[in-house]
N, C-alpha and C positions, 0 to 999 in steps of 0.2 A: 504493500500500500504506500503509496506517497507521503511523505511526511514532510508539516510545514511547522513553523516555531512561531504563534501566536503572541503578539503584545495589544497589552489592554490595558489600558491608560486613564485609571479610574483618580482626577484631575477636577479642580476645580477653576472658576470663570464667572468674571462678575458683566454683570450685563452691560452691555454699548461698551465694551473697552476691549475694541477688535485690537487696538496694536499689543494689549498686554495681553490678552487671549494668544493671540498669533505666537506673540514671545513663548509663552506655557508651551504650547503646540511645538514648537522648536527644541524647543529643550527638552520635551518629553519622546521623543522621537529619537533624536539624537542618543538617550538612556536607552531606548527600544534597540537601537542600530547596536550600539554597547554592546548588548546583551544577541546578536545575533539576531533577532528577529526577522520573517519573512514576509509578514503582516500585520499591520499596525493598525489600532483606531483609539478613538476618543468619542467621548460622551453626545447626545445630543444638542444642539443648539450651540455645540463649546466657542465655536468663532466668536459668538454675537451673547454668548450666556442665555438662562434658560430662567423662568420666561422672560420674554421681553416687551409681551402686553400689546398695547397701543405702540406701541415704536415699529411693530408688523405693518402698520398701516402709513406709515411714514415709506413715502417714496425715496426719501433722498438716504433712509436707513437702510432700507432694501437694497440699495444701489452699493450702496460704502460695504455691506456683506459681501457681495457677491465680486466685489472689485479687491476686498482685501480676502478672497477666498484666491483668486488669481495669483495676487501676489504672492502669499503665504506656498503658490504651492509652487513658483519660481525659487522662491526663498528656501526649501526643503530642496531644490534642487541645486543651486549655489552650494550650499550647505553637503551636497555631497551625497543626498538622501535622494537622489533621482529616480534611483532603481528598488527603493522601499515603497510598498504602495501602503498610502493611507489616507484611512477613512475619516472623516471630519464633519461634525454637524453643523451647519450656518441658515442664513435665512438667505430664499431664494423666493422669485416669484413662476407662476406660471407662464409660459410665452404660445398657451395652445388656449387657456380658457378664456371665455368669452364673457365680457362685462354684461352681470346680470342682477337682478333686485334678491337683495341678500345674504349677497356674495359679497367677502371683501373688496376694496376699491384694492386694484392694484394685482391682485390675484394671488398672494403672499402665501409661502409653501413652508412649511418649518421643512428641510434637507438637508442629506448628506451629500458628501463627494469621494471620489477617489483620484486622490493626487497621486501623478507619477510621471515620471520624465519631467519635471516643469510644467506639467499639465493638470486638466479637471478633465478625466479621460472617463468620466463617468458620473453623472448625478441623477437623484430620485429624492422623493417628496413622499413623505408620511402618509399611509395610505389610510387608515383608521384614526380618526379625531375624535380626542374626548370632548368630552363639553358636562361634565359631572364634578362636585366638588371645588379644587381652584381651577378648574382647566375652564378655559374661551375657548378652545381651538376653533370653533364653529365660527366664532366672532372673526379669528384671525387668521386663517388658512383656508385653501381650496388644497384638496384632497391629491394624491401620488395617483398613478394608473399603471404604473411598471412596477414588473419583477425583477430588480436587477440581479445580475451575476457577471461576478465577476470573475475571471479562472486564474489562479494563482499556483504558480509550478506544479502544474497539472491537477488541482482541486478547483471546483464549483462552486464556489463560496455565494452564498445568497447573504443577503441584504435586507435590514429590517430593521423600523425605528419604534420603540416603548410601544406606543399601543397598539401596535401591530402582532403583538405577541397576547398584550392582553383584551384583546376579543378576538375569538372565535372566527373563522375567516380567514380570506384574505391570503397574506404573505407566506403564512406557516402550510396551509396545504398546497398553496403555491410553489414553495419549497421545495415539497415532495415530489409535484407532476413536476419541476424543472430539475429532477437528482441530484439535487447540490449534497454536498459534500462534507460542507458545512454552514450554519446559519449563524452569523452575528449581528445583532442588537443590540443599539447602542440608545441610550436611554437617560432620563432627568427625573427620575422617577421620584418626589418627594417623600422625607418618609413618615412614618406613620403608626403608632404603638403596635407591635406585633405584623404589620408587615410581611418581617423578616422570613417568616414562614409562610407566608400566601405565596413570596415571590419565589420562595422554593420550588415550589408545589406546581405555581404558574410555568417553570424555565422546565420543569422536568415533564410534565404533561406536554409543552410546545415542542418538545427535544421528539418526544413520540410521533408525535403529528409529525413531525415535518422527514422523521426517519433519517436525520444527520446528529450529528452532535453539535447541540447548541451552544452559542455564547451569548451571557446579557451581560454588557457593557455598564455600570451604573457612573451617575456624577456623584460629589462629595462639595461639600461648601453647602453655605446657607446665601440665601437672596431675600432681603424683604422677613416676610412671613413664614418661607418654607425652607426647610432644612434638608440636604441632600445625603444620605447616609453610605455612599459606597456601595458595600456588602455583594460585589462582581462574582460572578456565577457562570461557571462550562460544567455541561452537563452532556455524558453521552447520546446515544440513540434509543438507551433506554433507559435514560432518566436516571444512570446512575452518576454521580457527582463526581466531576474529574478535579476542580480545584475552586475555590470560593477567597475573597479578598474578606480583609479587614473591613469591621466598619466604620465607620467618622475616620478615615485615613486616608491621606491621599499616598498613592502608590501606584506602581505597573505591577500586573500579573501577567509571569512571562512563561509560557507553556510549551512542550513540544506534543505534537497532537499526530498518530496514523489516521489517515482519511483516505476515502474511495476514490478512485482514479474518476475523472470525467467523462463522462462517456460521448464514446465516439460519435454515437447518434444523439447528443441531448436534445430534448424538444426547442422549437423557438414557436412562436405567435405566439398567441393567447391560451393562457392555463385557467386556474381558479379565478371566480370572483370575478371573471372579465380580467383581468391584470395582463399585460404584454411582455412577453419575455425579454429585458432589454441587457445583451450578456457583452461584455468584453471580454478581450481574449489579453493577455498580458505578458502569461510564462505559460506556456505547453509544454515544457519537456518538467516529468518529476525532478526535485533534490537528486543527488546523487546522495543512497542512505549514509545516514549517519547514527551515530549511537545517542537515541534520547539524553540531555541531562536534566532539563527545566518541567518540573512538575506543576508548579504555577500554585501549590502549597493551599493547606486547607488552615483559615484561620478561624479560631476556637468565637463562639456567639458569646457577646454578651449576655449576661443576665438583665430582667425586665427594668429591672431598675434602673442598675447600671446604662444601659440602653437609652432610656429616658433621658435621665441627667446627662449622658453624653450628647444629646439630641441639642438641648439646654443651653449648653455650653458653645456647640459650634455656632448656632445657630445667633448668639451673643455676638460670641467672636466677631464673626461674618459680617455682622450689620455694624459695629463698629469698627472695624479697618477699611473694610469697602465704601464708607462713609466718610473714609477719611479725619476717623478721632483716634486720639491713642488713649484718653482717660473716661473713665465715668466715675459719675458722683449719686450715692443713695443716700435716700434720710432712713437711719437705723433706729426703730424704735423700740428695741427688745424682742420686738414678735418673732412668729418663725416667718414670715412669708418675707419681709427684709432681710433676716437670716441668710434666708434659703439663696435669696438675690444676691446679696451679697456672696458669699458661697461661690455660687455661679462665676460672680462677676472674678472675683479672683483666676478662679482656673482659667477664667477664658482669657482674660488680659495681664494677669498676674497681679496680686497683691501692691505691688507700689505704683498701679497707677487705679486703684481705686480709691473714692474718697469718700469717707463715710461723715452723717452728721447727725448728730443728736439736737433735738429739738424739743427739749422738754416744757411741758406748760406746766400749769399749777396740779392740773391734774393727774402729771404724769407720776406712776409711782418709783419708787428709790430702786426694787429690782429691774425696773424697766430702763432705767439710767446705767444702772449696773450691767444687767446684761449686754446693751449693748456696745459699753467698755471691754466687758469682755472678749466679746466677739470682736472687735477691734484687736483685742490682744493677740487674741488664738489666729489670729489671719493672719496679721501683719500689714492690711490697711492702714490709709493715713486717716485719723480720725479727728475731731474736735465736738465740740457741744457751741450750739447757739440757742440760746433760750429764747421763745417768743411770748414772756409773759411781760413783757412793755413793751412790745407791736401789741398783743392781745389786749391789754389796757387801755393802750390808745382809742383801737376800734371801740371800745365796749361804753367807755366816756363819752363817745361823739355819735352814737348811735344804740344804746343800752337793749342789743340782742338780747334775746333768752330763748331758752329748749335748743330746738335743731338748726335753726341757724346761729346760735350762740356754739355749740358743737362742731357745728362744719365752720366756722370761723378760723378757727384752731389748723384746721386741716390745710385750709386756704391760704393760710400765712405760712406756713409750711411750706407750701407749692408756691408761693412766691417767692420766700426764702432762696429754694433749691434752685428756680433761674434765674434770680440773680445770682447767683456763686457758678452757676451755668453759665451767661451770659460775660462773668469780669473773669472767670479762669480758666474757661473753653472745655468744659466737661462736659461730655454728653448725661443727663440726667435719665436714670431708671425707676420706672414705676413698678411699685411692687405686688400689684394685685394679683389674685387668680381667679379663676375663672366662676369658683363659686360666688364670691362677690360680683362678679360681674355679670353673672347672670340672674342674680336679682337686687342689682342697682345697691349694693350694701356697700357702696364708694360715694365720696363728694367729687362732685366735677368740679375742676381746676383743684384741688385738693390733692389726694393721693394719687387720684389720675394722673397728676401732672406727671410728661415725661416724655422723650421721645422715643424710648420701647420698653416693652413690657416682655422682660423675660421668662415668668409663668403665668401669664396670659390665658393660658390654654392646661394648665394643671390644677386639679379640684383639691380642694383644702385637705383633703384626706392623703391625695399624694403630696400636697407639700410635706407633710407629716410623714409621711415614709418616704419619701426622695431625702428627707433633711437626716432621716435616723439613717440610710444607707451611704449617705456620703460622713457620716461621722465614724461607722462602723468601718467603710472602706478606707478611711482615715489611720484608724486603731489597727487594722489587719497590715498595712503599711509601715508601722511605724510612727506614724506623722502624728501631731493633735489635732484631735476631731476639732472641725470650725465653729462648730453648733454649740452654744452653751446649752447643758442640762435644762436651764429652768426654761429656754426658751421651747423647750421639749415638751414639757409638762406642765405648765402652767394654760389656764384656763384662757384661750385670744381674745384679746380685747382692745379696742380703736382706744380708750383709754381718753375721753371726750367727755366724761362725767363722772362722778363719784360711783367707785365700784362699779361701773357699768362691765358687760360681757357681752360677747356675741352673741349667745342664745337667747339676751333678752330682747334681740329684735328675730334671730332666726329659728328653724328646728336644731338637734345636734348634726353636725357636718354626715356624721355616716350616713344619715335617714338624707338630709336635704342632697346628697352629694347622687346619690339611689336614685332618686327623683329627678335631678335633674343631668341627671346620663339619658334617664330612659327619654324625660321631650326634648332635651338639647340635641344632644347627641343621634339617636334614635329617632325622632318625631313621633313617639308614640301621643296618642290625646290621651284625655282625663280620666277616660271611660277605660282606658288600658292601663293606666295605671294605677287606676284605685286597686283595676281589676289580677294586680299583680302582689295586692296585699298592703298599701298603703293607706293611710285614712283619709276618708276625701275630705274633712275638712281643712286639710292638712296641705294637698294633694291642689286644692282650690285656690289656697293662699299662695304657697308657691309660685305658681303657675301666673298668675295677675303680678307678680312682685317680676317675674320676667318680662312677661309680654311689657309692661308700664317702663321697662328701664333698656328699652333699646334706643333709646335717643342719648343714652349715655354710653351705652358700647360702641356706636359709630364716633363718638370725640375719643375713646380710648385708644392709646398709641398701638400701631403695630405688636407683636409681639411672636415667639416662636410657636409654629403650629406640632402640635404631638399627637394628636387626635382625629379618629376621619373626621371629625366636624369641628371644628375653631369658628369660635365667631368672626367676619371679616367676610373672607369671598365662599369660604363652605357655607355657611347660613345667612342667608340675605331675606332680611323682613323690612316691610313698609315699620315707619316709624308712627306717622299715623293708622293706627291701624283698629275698627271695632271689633273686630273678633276677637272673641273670647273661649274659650276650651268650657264647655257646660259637661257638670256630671246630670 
């Protein structure tokens, strides 16, 4: 059997930054040539990064893609890499579809290429578009109609991008009727709690179908809201697993792979789905054998946790470098959900360039000062205390508040506080909320909101509570000191905005309300399915109005990392005026 030496170039790529994408692209290639490789690719969209939204619909964006796809594959050939073919995803438009009512303007293709000699000796267009969860594609692309193949020292290498794997259809039995040899999928696939095993499950099923040994290509890096997990996958012809990447890691997976000769007679026209068999030819004569060495290595899965919090962290990282800040600043109030932030913000930036602040009022208590001295200590952030109980006096003198807006007063001066110290020392500022607060409005807007991301955004007060004990544990198993002070483990949460005041005395306990709101947040289950799953409706009632009433405050709530199929943002979109209501 012919044998080719695979590289997989599981690589990150911040969006519109072709010339530093292209650089990536170079250098990673170059590592691939290193290493002998015969066949090279990269992730989807990597030219131009993934997504790129509305900039699909930008002509003069399309254009800058497609010209520095040119460039980029001169530049591989200068470089010496003429004779290495690789594959590269960019944004390209249609030059055959026909301008029509609800169709993108422009005809915008999310593609790949295959550079060789100085050339783009081959391109195709995403044949299957999501349009579920965060994906537009519907919004942003007209659809592929080729089967490409390409033949690489005498293998059939088929061609196929993300969701062409994940629906049914299409490319993968297309695959099959065209004998390829082998199928790579190069993919942006955001990730997602658990995942990690559907896409298993998905590469080894498609691996079947298509009766070659499959590769999925994945990206790493965070963009915005979505966070890119790695976790690259080859999978035989029967699904049995040839080698699997690390995950939150950028790296090449570099493999030597026996594959089926091409056959003499392969089909050409039209296979599956309608799709056109569109094959170049490259290298016809096999390798001369060689003795396998590159296994392409099975890396050990994280644990659910660990997974998480890693998710957490890049996904931080990500949107402050590509942003262009090197520091952030949190207000530490004791609790665990600043805790947990903080936490966070260390591993992903490192401890000396975060900046913590204590902001204690009249109401705040002495452990709550305390602990978050603590947690200053155990990090090694730089911390200080700014008290706002003369901002708080001033206000209360020239306008004498009381109850909830005397409360949220507190909060407000706080989030003032924190941009200005934003504003005179260049800190990006972090909001601490999660997601249970945020879905039934248990936040001040311009208050604790304040911020421009929100790093557990998307994790319910139950998992900050076990995200915060396993990064303390995984601290202790390490060696290191856990970051999380004890008390802020065990003490009862509380916004700490009144005498004795607690959480429960506006909500239910986190486990019931957190229960509840998986099953209609997340889920969309109604009222009627959730009483009917053993919860109490008048329970179940309140809940429920305390969400639908506070999305006019999660649309002002900053960005934040997504870990869940459904994150408030672009997975759940509700009218803000809205009368419906969930009746039992």
């Amino acid at each position: 059997m012919p044998q080719l030496r695979l590289a997989l170039n599981q690589i990150d790529a911040r969006v519109g930054d072709l010339a530093g994408n292209s650089e990536s692209i170079v250098r990673w290639t170059r590592h691939s040539a290193e290493q002998g490789a015969h066949l090279v690719a990269f992730p989807e969209m990597v030219l131009t990064g993934y997504p790129v939204e509305d900039l699909a619909l930008r002509s003069s964006f399309v254009e800058a893609s497609r010209a520095a796809l040119r460039t980029l594959a001169a530049r591989l050939a200068e470089e010496g890499f003429g004779e290495l073919p690789v594959i590269v995803g960019y944004l390209d438009r249609s030059a055959t579809a026909q301008p029509k009512y609800g169709q993108p303007a422009g005809a915008p293709q999310n593609a790949a290429a295959v550079l060789y000699g100085g050339e783009v000796v081959l391109n195709y267009a995403k044949h299957h578009l999501p349009n579920y969860g965060v994906f537009d594609e519907f919004r942003y692309f007209v659809p592929g109609d080729s089967m490409p193949i390409v033949r690489v020292h005498g293998v059939d290498v088929a061609l196929a991008i993300c969701e062409d794997l994940w629906q049914d259809g299409g490319r993968v039995p297309a695959a099959r009727s065209a004998r390829a040899g082998l199928l790579v999928s190069i993919n942006a696939s955001p990730y997602e709690r658990d995942k990690d095993d559907t896409r298993l499950e998905l590469v080894r099923k498609r691996a079947q179908e298509a009766g070659c040994t499959t590769a999925y290509l994945a990206m790493i890096g965070g963009q915005d809201e979505l966070v890119f997990d790695g976790d690259s996958i080859v999978v035989d012809k029967d699904g049995a697993v040839v080698a699997r990447a690390p995950q939150f890691a950028e790296g090449c997976v570099v493999l030597d792979l026996d594959l089926p000769a091409a056959s003499a007679d392969a089909p050409t026209g039209v296979v599956d789905d309608g799709l056109r068999i569109d094959r170049v030819v490259l290298s016809e004569e096999p390798l001369p054998p060689y003795e396998p060495e590159l296994t392409g290595g099975y890396a050990e899965r994280l644990d659910d946790d660990e997974e998480v919090y890693s998710a957490l962290v890049v996904g931080l990282r990500a949107y402050v470098a590509k942003n262009g800040f090197t520091s952030v600043l949190i207000g530490l109030s004791g609790g665990i959900d600043s805790s947990l932030v903080a936490a966070i913000a260390c591993d992903a930036v490192g401890p000396q360039n975060v900046y913590g602040v204590s902001m204690p009022s009249k109401y705040s208590s002495d452990h709550s000062k305390d602990d978050a001295a603590e947690l200053a200590r155990r990090t090694g952030l730089n911390y200080r205390t700014v008290a706002i109980e003369p901002m708080f006096d001033a206000y209360m003198g020239s306008l004498g508040l009381t109850g909830l807006a005397e409360e949220n007063l507190q909060s407000r001066l706080r989030g003032t506080l924190l941009m200005a110290l934003s504003n005179q020392e260049g800190h990006i500022v972090l909001a601490p909320g999660n997601k249970s607060e945020l879905a039934v409005g248990y936040s001040t807007l311009y208050g604790d909101s304040v911020g421009a991301y929100g790093p557990i955004k998307d994790v319910y007060k139950t998992s900050v509570f076990r995200l915060s004990e396993w990064r303390n544990r995984a601290a202790r198993e390490r060696g290191q000191t856990p970051p999380i002070p004890e008390n802020s483990l065990t003490k009862p949460p509380s916004a700490e905005l009144r005498p004795g005041q607690v959480d429960t005395d506006s909500l239910p306990d986190y486990p019931v309300l957190d229960a509840i709101l998986e099953l209609y947040v997340d889920r969309d289950r109604g009222a009627d399915e959730i009483v009917a799953a053993g919860y109490d409706p008048a329970l179940v009632a309140k809940t429920l109005r305390m969400v639908d009433t506070a999305e006019y405050k999660r649309r002002q709530y900053p960005p934040g990392t997504k870990i869940s199929a459904k994150g408030f943002g672009k997975d759940r979109r509700l009218p803000i005026t809205n009368g419906w209501r969930e009746s039992l």
